[in-house]
Every structure is written in structure tokens, then in C-alpha cells.
KENU-162158 format. One record per residue (C-alpha): x, y, z. Coordinates in steps of 0.02 Angstrom, whole numbers. Layout:
<nodes>
[node [X, Y, Z]],
...
</nodes>
This chain:
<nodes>
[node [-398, 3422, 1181]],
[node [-272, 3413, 1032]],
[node [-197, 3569, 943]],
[node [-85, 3571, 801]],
[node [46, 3676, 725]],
[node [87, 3658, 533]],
[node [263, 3618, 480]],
[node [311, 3724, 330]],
[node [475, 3742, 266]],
[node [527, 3843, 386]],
[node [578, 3701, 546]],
[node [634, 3810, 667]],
[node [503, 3927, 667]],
[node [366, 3775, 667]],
[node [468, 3710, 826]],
[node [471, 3860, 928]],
[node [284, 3876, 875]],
[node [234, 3736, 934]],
[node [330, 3752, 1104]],
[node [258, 3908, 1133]],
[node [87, 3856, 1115]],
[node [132, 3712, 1239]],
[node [195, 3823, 1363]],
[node [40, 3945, 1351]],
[node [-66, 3779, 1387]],
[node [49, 3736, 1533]],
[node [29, 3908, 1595]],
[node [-157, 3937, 1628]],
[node [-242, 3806, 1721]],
[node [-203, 3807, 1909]],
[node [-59, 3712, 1978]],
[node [-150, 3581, 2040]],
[node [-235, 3552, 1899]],
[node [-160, 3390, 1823]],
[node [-100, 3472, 1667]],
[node [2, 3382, 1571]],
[node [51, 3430, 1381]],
[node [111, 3334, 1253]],
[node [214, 3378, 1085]],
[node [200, 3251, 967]],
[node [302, 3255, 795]],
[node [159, 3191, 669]],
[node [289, 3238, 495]],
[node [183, 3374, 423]],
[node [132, 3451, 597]],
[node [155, 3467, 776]],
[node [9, 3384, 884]],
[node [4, 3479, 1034]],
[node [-114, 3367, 1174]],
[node [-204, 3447, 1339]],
[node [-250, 3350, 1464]],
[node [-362, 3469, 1520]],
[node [-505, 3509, 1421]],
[node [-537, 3666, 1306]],
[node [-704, 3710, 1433]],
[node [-613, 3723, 1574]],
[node [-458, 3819, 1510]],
[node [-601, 3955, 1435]],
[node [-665, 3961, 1591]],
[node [-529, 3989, 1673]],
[node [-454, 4116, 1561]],
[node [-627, 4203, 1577]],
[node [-620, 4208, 1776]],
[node [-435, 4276, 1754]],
[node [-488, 4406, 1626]],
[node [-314, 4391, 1546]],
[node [-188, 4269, 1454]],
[node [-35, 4228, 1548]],
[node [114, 4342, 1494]],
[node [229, 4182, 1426]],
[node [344, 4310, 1331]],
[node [467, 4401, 1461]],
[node [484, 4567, 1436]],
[node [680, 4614, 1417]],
[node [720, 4820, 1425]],
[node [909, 4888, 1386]],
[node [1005, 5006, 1482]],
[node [958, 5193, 1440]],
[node [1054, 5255, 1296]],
[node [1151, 5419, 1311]],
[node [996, 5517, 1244]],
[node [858, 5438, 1370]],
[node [1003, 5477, 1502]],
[node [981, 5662, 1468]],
[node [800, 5647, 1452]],
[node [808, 5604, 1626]],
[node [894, 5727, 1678]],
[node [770, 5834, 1592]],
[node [630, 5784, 1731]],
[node [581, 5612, 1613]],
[node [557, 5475, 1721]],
[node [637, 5300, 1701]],
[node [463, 5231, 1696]],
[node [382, 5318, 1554]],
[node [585, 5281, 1453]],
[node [567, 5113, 1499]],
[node [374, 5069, 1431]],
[node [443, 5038, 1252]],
[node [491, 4870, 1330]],
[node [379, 4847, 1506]],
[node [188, 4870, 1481]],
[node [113, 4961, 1628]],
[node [68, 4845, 1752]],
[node [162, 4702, 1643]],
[node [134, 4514, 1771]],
[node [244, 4426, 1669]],
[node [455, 4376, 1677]],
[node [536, 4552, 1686]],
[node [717, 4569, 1641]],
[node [851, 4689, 1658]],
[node [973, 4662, 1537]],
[node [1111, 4760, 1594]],
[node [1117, 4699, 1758]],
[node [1106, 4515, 1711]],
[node [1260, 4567, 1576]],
[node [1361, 4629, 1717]],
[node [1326, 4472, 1807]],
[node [1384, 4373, 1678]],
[node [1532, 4471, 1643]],
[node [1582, 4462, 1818]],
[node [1540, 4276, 1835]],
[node [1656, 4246, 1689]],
[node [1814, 4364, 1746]],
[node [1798, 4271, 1913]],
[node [1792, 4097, 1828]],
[node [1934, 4163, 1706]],
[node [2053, 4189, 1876]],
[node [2196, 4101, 1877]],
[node [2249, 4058, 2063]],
[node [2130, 4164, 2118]],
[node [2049, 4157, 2304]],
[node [1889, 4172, 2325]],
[node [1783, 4221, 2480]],
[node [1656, 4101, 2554]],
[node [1486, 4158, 2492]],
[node [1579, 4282, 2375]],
[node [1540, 4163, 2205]],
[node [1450, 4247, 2058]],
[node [1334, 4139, 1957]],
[node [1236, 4206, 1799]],
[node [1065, 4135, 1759]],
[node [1070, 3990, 1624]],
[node [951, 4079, 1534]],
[node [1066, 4233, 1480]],
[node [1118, 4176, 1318]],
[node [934, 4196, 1238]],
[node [945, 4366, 1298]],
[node [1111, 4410, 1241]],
[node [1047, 4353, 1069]],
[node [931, 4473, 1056]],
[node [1000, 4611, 1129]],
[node [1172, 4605, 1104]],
[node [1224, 4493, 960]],
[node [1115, 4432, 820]],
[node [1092, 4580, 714]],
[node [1160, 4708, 846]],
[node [1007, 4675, 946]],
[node [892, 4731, 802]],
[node [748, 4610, 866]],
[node [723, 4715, 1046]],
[node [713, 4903, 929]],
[node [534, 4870, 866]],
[node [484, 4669, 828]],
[node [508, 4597, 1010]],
[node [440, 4755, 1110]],
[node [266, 4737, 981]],
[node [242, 4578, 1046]],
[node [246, 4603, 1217]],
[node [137, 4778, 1204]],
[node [11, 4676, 1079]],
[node [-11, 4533, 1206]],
[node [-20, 4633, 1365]],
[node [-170, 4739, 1256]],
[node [-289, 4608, 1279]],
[node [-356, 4611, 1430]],
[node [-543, 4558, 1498]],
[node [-665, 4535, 1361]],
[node [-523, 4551, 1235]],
[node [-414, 4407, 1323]],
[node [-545, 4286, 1306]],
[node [-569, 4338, 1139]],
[node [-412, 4307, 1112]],
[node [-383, 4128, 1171]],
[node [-548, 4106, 1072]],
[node [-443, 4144, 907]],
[node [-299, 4059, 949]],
[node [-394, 3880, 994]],
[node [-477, 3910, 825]],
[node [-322, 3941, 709]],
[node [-231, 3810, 798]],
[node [-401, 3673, 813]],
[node [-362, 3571, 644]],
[node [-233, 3553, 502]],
[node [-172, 3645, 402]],
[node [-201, 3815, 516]],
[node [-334, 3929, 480]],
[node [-182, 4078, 485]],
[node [-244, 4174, 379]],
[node [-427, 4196, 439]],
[node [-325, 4225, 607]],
[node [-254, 4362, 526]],
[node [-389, 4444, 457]],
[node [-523, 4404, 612]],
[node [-384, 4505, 716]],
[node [-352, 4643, 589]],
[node [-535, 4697, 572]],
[node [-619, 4634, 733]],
[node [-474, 4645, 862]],
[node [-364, 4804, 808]],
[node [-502, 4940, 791]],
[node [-569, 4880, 977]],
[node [-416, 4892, 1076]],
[node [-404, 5049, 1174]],
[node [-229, 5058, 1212]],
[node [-134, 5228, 1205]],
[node [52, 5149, 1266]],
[node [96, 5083, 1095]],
[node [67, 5084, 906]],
[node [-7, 4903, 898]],
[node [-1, 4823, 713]],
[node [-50, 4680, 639]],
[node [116, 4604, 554]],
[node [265, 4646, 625]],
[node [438, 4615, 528]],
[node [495, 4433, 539]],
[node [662, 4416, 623]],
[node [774, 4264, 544]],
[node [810, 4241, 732]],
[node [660, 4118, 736]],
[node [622, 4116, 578]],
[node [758, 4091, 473]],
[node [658, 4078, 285]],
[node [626, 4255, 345]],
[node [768, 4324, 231]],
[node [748, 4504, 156]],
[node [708, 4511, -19]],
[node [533, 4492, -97]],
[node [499, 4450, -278]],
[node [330, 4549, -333]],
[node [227, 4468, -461]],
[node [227, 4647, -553]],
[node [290, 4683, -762]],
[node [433, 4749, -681]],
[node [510, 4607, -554]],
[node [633, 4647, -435]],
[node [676, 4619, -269]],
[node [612, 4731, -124]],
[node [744, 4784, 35]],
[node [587, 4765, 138]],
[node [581, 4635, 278]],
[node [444, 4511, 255]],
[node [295, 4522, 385]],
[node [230, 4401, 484]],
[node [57, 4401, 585]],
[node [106, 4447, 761]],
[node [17, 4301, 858]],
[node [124, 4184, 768]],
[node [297, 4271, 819]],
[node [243, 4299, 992]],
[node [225, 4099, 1021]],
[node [393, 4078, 897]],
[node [493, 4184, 1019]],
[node [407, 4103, 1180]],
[node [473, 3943, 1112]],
[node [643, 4021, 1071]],
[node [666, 4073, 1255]],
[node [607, 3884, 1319]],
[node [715, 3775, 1221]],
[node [842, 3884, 1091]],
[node [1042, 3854, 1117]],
[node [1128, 4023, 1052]],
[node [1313, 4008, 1032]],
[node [1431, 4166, 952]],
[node [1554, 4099, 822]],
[node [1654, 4257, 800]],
[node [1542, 4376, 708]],
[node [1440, 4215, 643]],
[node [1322, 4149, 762]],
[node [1238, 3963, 772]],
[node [1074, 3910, 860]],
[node [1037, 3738, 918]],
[node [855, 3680, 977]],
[node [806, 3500, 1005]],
[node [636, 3417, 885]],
[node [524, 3340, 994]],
[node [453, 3166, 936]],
[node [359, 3123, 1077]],
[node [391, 3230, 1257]],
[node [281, 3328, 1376]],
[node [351, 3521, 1358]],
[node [386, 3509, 1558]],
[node [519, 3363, 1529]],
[node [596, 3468, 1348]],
[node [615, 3622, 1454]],
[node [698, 3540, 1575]],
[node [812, 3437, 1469]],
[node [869, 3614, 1391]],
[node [889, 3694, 1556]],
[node [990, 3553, 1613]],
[node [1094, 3592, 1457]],
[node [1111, 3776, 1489]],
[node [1160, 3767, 1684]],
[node [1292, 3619, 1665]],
[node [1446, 3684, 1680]],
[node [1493, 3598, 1519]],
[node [1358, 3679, 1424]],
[node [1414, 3844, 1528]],
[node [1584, 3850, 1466]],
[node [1554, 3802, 1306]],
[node [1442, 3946, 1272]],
[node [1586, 4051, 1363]],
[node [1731, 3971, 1236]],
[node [1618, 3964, 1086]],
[node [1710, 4122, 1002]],
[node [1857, 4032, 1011]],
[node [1801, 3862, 887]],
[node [1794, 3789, 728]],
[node [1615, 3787, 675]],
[node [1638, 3585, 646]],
[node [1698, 3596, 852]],
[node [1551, 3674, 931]],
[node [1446, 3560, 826]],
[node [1491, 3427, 897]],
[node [1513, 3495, 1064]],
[node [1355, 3573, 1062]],
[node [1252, 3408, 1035]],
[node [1350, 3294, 1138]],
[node [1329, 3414, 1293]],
[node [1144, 3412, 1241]],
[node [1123, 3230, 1242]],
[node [1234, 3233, 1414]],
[node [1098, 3324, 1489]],
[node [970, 3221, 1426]],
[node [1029, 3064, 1471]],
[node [1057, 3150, 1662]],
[node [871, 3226, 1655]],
[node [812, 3035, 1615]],
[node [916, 2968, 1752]],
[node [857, 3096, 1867]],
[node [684, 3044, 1821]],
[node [670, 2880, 1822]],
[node [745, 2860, 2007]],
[node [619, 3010, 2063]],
[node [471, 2907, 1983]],
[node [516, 2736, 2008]],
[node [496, 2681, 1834]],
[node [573, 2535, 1752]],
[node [667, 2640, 1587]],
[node [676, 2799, 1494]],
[node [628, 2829, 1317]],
[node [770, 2909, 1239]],
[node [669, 2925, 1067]],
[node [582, 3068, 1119]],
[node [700, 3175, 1051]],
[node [720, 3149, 858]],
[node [871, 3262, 816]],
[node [955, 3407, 883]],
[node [976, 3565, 763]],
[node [1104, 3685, 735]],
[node [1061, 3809, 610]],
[node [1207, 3925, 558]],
[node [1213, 4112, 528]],
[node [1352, 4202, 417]],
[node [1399, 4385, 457]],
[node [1381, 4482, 309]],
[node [1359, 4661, 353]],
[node [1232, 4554, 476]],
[node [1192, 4378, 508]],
[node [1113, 4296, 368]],
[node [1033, 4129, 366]],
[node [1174, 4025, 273]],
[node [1134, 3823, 300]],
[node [1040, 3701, 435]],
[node [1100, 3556, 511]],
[node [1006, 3383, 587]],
[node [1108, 3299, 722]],
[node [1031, 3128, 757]],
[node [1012, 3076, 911]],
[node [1189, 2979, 943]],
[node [1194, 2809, 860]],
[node [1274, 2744, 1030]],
[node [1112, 2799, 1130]],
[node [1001, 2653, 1175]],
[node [817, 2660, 1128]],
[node [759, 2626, 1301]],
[node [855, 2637, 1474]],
[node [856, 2603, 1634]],
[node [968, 2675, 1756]],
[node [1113, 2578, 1736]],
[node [1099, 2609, 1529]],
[node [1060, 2783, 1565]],
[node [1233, 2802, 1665]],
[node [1342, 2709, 1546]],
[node [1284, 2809, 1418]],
[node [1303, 2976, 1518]],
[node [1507, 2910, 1551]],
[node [1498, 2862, 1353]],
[node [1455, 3052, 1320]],
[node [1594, 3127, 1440]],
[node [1719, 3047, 1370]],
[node [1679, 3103, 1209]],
[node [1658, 3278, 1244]],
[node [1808, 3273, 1339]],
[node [1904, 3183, 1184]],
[node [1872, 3319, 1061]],
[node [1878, 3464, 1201]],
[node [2065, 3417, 1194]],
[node [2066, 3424, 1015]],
[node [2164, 3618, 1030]],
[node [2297, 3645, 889]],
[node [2447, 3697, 873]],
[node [2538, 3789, 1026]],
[node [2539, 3913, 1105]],
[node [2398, 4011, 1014]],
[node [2318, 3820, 967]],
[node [2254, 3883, 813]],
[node [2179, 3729, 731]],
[node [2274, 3676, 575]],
[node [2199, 3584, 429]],
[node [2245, 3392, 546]],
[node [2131, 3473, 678]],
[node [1985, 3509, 552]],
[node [2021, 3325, 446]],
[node [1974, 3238, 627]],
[node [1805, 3336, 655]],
[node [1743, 3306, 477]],
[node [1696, 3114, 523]],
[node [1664, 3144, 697]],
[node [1536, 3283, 629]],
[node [1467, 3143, 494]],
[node [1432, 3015, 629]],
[node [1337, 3154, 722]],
[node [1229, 3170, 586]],
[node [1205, 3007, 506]],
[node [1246, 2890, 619]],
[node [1346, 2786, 493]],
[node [1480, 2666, 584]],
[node [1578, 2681, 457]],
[node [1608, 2876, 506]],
[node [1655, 2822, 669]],
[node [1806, 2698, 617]],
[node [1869, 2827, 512]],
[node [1862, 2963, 660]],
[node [1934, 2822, 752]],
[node [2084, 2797, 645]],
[node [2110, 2988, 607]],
[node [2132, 3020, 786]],
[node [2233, 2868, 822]],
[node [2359, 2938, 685]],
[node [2357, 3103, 769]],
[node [2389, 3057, 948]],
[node [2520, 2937, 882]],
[node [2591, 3085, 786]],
[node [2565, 3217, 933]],
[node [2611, 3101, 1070]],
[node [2764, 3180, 1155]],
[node [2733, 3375, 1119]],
[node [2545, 3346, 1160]],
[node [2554, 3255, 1334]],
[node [2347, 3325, 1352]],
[node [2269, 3228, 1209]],
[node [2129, 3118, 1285]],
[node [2130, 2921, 1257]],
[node [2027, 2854, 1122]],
[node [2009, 2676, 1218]],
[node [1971, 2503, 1169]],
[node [1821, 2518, 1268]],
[node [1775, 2695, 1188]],
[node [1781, 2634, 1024]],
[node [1662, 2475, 1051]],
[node [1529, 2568, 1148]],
[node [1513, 2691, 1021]],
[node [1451, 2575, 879]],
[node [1269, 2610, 831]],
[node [1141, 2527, 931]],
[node [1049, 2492, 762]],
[node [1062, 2558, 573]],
[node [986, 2676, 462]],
[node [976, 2560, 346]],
[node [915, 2386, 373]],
[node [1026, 2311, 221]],
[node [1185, 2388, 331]],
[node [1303, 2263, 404]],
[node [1317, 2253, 586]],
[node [1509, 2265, 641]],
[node [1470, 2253, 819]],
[node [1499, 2049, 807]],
[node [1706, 2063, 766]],
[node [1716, 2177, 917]],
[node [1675, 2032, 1028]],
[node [1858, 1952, 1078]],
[node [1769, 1788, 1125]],
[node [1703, 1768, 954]],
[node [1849, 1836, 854]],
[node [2006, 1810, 952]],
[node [2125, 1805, 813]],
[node [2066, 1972, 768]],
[node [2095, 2058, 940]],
[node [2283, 1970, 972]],
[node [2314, 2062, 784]],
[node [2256, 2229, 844]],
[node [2335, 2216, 997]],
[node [2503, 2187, 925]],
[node [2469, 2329, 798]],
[node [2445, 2441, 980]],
[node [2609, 2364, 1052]],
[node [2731, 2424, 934]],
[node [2624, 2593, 876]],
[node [2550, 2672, 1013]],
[node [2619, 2581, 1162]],
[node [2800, 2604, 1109]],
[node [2803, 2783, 1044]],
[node [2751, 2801, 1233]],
[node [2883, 2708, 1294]],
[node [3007, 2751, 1193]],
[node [2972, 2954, 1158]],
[node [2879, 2998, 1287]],
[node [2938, 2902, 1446]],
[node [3087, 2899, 1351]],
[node [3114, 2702, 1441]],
[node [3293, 2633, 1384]],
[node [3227, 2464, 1447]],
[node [3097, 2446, 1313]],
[node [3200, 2365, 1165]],
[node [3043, 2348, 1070]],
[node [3033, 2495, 910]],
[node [2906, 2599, 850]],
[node [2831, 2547, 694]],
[node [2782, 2732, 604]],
[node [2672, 2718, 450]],
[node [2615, 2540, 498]],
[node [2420, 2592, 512]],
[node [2454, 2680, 304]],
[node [2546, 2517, 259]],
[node [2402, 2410, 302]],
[node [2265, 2522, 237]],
[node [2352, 2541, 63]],
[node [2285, 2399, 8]],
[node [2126, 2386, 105]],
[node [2025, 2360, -38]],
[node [2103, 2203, -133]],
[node [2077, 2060, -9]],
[node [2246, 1979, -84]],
[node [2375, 2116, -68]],
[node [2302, 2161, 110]],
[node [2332, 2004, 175]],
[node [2497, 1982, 90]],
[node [2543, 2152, 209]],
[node [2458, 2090, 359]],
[node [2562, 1951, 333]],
[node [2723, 2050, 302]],
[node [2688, 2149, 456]],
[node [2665, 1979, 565]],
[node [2813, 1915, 497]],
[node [2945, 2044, 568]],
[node [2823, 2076, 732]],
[node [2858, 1894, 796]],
[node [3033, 1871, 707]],
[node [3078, 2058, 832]],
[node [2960, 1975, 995]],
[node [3078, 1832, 976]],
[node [3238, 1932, 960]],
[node [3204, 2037, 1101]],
[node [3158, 1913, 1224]],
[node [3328, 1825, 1179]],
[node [3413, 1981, 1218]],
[node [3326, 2043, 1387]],
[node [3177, 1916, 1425]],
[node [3050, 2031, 1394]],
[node [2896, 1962, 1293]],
[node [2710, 2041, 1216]],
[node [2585, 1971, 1149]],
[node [2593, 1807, 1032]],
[node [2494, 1795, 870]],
[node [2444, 1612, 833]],
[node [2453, 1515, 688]],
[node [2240, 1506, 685]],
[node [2243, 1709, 715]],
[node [2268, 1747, 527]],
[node [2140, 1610, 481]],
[node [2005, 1728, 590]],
[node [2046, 1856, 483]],
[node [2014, 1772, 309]],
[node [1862, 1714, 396]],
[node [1821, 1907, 429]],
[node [1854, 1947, 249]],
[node [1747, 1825, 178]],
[node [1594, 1879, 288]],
[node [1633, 2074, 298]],
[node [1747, 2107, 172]],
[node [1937, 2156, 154]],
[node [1916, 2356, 174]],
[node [1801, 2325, 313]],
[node [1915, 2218, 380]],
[node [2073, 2331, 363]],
[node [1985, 2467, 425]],
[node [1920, 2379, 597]],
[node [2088, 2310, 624]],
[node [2193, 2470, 606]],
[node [2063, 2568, 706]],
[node [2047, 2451, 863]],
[node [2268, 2424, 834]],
[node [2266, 2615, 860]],
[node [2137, 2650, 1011]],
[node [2242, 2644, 1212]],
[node [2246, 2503, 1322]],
[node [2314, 2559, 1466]],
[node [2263, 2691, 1594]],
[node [2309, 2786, 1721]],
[node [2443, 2922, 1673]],
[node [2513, 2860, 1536]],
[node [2350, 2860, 1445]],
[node [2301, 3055, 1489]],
</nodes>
């Protein structure tokens, strides 16, 4: 059976739609009942496939005589004025049924208990030195972010006063008769393309609402959208009337649809807290079962890279927890595949099954307003398919990355980033999104100018390797008229170009090492500063680059040969056929290519161990 879920303008909201219509298929067969469903991007909607059939999920829904409760229900600690009713002979129960139906079988959660756990788990990680008891380690649940969202953060918790609470009352209404009613109307609206919403709407407005006896809440049949899932959900509302103006009123949504919008926020959303701004990040299916996306996400959210990143997220750069953000993602993806594909025994992983990872960002302005949205492709590095081996290259590809820009800190000892720290995410961020190569070299050279720069008061700077910067090319192009640079990485077929870069490293990177950080009186060899701007300068006119690569060969070998006079010491040797590989380069590729390639792979390490840390 195939259901489907329009995509309107509104992506995020379509998304978590879609998942939570998923996860209330996955949710009411029996567990043994082979049910398997699929999300499939189709461009203008969501297919959402069953592989068990709509009879048998009816009658099953009849025999239960309810819906399962897919929505947890998520109460606050008493305020100071339901404290005093208490005192006053109210009971906790009756305070509490705002947010917990009577007799409520779904996900229950206590807010301010799971807060304290988290606050506790994070002073304890935050220890310095500390000792810690066997047994005596606190661990929050992965999940408390979504929570803290709502409750806490994204418009001081305005979601859980009256929108979130509706939901959970309007679903929990339906019970018997009315629950298979229900799933009646929601197999309709959600049977064909474009959704009969509307009809929903007014089939539950004047046949539902009037029927349901239920005295524990004021059930409605819009509630007010929250730009939490829905972010097109801004206030403001033009009226076609003679006198136009905008209207402070919220716009309303039909409830059915924001119950499955927040279901899918809890399953697969990625809140993060940029000071007063926030940012949420959820994966786009292409082509996944919504077991295998929730568990890619969880993966995400109980790593403790995705842990501490949501712990340190206050602390960054917008541009930073970008990229962060969606390289942990894809870290836990890859890992999730791996984990897979050795539990199945299947030959490789389709990595395509993701199509982008979103972050869409939120400005504070008296609250958070929707301000712009933001489509991560899936990393250009990332094979298509994988098998295990792939799948764990690509996983060590990913760490080092996150760990390269995790260094990335400012300027001591507050490391408040300056405007070098921001220049090196802006290409980083590009490639992230666009998958361009050309993004990459130019992150490639920004950083190798800034670890060159930062080399002895910055001992903590990650590596950029050789190795690094190779892997990382794109596995294919956006654009099939793009030229593939992958060929002049290959030493075998361009050796002439590799001796070059590799006696740009030796008297850039390799001797500012020597001589200013290790500080090594034997090393006669000197540091050539400004050598990557000198041979850029010119990048663009074939001629005048060469005449500079030329220059800079010139007083390399005329100083190799000096030096080994003096103390026997030699370095690499560029041969008389090594600048002939490079015209060859430029005639194919182009000089600014060329120049580009040359100074990035001159500037990347090659060496490890301690001195590359």
C-alpha cells in the first residue's frame, strides 16, 4: 500500500510529515508482522510504501480499538502557582493532565528530571581531573535535545503552553469507534496526490468534533502553527479585505497534520542553541526504510561527537556548527551502514539514500524567527555504493575532518574567532553545500596559510595531509561539463607535479617546523614566507605563472645545492622534465587550475607523528 505526503514550500514541515506518517505505519501491525516502510523522495511528494496491506492494518486498528500514541507526551515541572495549588489539597494528577491524558499508553516524559540528568551528566563531563566512582557515571538520553527545544528554548517553550498539549489530548480522544474512524480519514487524505487536506479538515470539523465526548480538554480543530516544524508558519496574515494589513495572529494549521509534523520532529530533528539563535538540522530521505533513518539519527544523537557538539554549540560560529553538524551526521551514517552490512551479510551500502542534510536557521528577535534554510549535500567525498572497507575509509575520511575544523578555536585564551577563523569556514561551508572541488582547494590553501601562519603559538592545529586532501575530491560532479582534477593527484601519472609540491612543503611548512617550532639549529634550510601568494599572483596568466614557478625553482635548487656543500644535508631534487609536466598540466587544465593544485598539495603535511599534531 503506497501513501503520499505533498511537498509544498514549506520542506521541513513536508519531511517531518512524512516521517510521522511512516512511524504511525511502523507502529501498528504486530512485531512479527514483516513490516517494512519505505520513504521515497518522488520531487513533488513523499511516497510513503507499506508492506503490509491497508486490510490488515484496519483490522488491526479495529481489534485494538485505538491508534498507537506516536507523539510522547512531555509535562514541565509545576510552576510556583500549581505548587500552592497543591498545597491547597490539588493533586499532581489532575495539575499534570494539561500534558498526560488519563490513561495516556504512549512515551511519557518528565522533563525536569531528564534536565537534571543532563545537567548533571554535563557538570560531571565538564570535571577537570575529576574521579569518578565505578558505576557512579551519569548519562542523559540522546533524545533530550528535542525536548529541550520545546520546552526550554525555541520560543521560551511556547510550543508545550497550548499547540503540543492539543495534540496529544486530540489524539488520545479517539478511542474505539472513533480510532478507526480516524485511521479511516487519515488513509484517505494521505491515499493520492495532491492530499485531500482540506476535505480532511472539514470531514473532522463537522463529523469528528461534535461526536467526541471528552471532558479533559478543549479539543479544536486548527491549532496555531509553531515555526518549530513549520517554519513558513511566520506570524503575519495579509487579508484580502479594502483595508489590507497584516494580522498579529498566528496562522492555523489542521491538527492531524501537526501531530504527524511533530512525531517526525522527535524521530529525526537535530536542535542545536546558537546563543539566543537556534538551528535545526534533519536529514531528506531519497530512498530509506524509516527504521534505518531513525537509526542513522539516533546514531547521530548518542555519539559522543554529536553529544558534545550539541553541549559546545553555544559556543560557535554559525558557519562552525554547520559544518560540524553535517559531518558528524554523515559519521554516523557511514557507521550505521557499516554496522549493517556486516549484521546482514550484504555485499555494499547505498549511501544515496540520503539526499541532503538541512540546517534551517532561526534569528532571535524578541523570539526566534525563521531567517534562511540551508541544503548540505551529501559529502562529495562519499562513495555512491560501499562495502565495508569503503564504508570505513570513509568513516576515517569524516574524523579527520571533524577533528580538523574542531581545532579551528581562535585566538587565545578566550579563542574568540577572528575574521582568519571565519575566511577558512566560508569554503569549507561551500563544499558542504555544493560539492564544487574547487571549494575544497581553496579551503585547502586557506588553512595551509593559517597553520603555516599559526604554527608555533598554535602547537593544536590538526594536519591537513597529503592524503586528506586527495581523498576528499568529489567522487563525481554536479555538472557533467566539470573537469575532473582527481587525474594530477596521481604521482605515477604526474610526477613532475608532486616533486614541485613537495619542494613547495620543504621550505614552507616543513621548515617553519623545524626552524620555529623545534627551533632545530641543524636545519640550514630557510623558510620561504609568502611563497604560496607569490605563486598564486599570477595564477591566471599561464606566462607570468610559470615565469614565478620558475623563479621559485631557481633559488630552491641553487639553496639545496648550497646547503649540502655546507653540511651534507640534501631534499628533494626537481628534474629538468618536472617543469615540462607542468606546461603539460596547463595546457590540459589550465594555469589557475594549475597554480591552485600546486600551492594547495605544496601546503598540506607530510609527516606524522608529533610533529604533525
Amino acid at each position: 500500500m503506497n501513501y503520499f505526503v505533498d511537498k509544498n514550500t514549506d520542506l521541513m514541515r513536508s519531511t517531518f510529515v512524512a516521517v510521522g506518517l511512516a512511524e504511525l505505519l511502523v507502529r501498528i501491525p504486530a512485531a512479527n508482522s514483516g513490516q517494512d516502510v519505505t520513504i521515497t523522495d518522488m520531487g513533488s511528494c513523499y511516497q510513503i510504501h507499506s508492506a503490509v496491506p491497508l486490510e490488515t492494518l484496519s483490522a488491526q486498528v479495529q481489534e485494538a480499538g485505538t491508534l498507537p500514541a506516536i507523539l510522547p507526551a512531555i509535562f514541565k515541572p509545576l510552576t510556583a502557582k500549581e505548587k500552592k495549588l497543591t498545597e491547597e489539597g490539588t493533586s499532581k494528577e489532575n495539575l499534570l493532565l494539561k500534558y498526560v491524558p488519563r490513561g495516556y499508553r504512549g512515551v511519557t516524559i518528565d522533563y525536569g528530571a531528564e534536565k537534571e540528568t543532563y545537567e548533571l551528566a554535563r557538570k560531571a563531563k565538564s570535571k577537570k581531573n575529576s574521579t569518578r566512582e565505578e558505576g557512579a557515571v551519569v548519562e542523559s538520553s540522546p533524545d533530550y535535545p528535542t525536548w529541550a527545544h520545546l520546552c526550554s528554548y525555541f520560543g521560551k517553550g511556547s510550543a508545550m503552553r497550548v499547540g503540543y498539549p492539543a495534540l496529544v489530548h486530540t489524539w488520545h480522544a479517539h478511542q474505539g469507534d472513533a480510532a478507526a474512524a480516524l485511521w479511516e480519514l487519515i488513509c484517505s487524505t494521505f491515499a493520492d496526490f495532491p492530499n485531500a487536506s482540506e476535505d480532511a479538515r472539514y470531514t473532522w470539523d463537522t463529523q469528528f468534533l461534535p461526536h467526541l465526548d471528552y471532558p479533559d480538554y478543549a479539543l479544536s480543530t486548527d491549532i496555531s502553527t509553531s515555526s518549530s516544524v513549520s517554519p513558513s508558519a511566520v506570524q503575519g496574515v495579509s487579508n484580502a479585505v479594502g483595508n489590507s494589513a497584516l494580522s498579529e495572529n498566528p496562522l492555523k494549521t489542521f491538527w492531524l497534520e501537526m501531530y504527524f509534523a511533530f512525531t517526525g520532529f522527535m524521530e529525526v530533528a537535530l536542535p542545536y542553541n546558537l546563543g539566543a539563535d537556534v538551528t535545526t538540522f534533519y536529514p531528506i530521505p531519497r530512498q530509506i526504510s524509516i527504521r534505518r533513518l531513525k537509526d542513522m539519527v539516533h546514531e547521530h544523537r548518542k555519539s559522543g561527537a554529536g553529544r558534545s557538539l550539541y553541549s559546545y554549540s553555544n559556543k560557535m560560529s554559525r558557519a562552525k556548527l554547520d559544518i560540524l553538524a553535517t559531518v558528524t551526521f554523515y559519521r554516523a551514517m557511514t557507521e550505521h551502514l557499516y554496522n549493517a552490512l556486516r549484521r546482514e551479510q550484504r555485499g555494499k551500502a547505498d549511501l544515496r539514500s540520503i539526499s541532503g542534510f538541512v540546517g534551517y536557521y532561526y534569528k532571535n528577535i524578541a523570539t526566534q524567527i525563521p531567517f534562511d534554510e540551508t541544503v548540505f549535500a551529501r559529502p562529495a567525498w562519499l562513495p555512491l555504493e560501499a562495502d565495508t572497507d569503503q564504508l570505513q575509509q570513509a568513516a576515517n575520511v569524516l574524523d579527520e575532518h571533524r577533528q580538523l575544523i574542531e581545532r579551528i578555536r581562535g585566538r587565545a585564551p578566550k579563542y574568540q574567532l577572528t575574521g582568519s577563523e571565519l575566511a577558512l569556514f566560508q569554503p569549507y561551508r561551500r563544499y558542504l553545500a555544493l560539492g564544487n572541488v574547487e571549494d575544497w582547494i581553496a579551503f585547502t590553501i586557506a588553512y595551509g596559510f593559517y597553520r603555516f601562519r599559526h604554527m608555533p603559538d598554535q602547537p593544536g592545529l590538526r594536519h591537513l595531509s597529503d592524503s586528506l586532501f586527495k581523498d576528499s575530491f568529489p567522487m563525481t560532479h554536479n555538472q557533467p561539463d566539470r573537469m575532473d582534477f582527481r587525474p594530477i593527484m596521481d604521482p605515477e601519472r604526474h610526477p613532475g607535479f608532486h616533486r614541485i609540491a613537495e619542494a613547495i612543503n620543504q621550505c614552507t611548512v616543513y621548515a617553519r617546523y623545524k626552524n620555529d617550532v623545534q627551533r632545530d639549529s641543524t636545519f640550514r634550510f630557510k623558510t620561504r614566507h609568502g611563497l604560496g601568494d607569490d605563486l598564486l599572483r599570477n595564477a591566471h596568466n599561464p606566462s607570468q605563472f610559470l615565469a614565478d614557478l620558475a623563479h621559485f625553482i631557481h633559488d630552491y635548487q641553487r639553496e639545496s645545492v648550497s646547503v649540502k656543500a655546507d653540511t651534507g644535508k640534501d631534499r628533494t631534487v626537481i628534474q629538468p622534465e618536472d617543469l615540462q609536466d607542468i606546461t603539460d598540466l596547463i595546457a590540459e587544465y589550465g594555469s589557475k587550475v594549475v597554480a591552485h593544485m600546486l600551492v594547495a598539495s605544496g601546503y598540506t603535511t607530510r609527516f606524522y607523528g608529533k610533529a604533525s599534531e
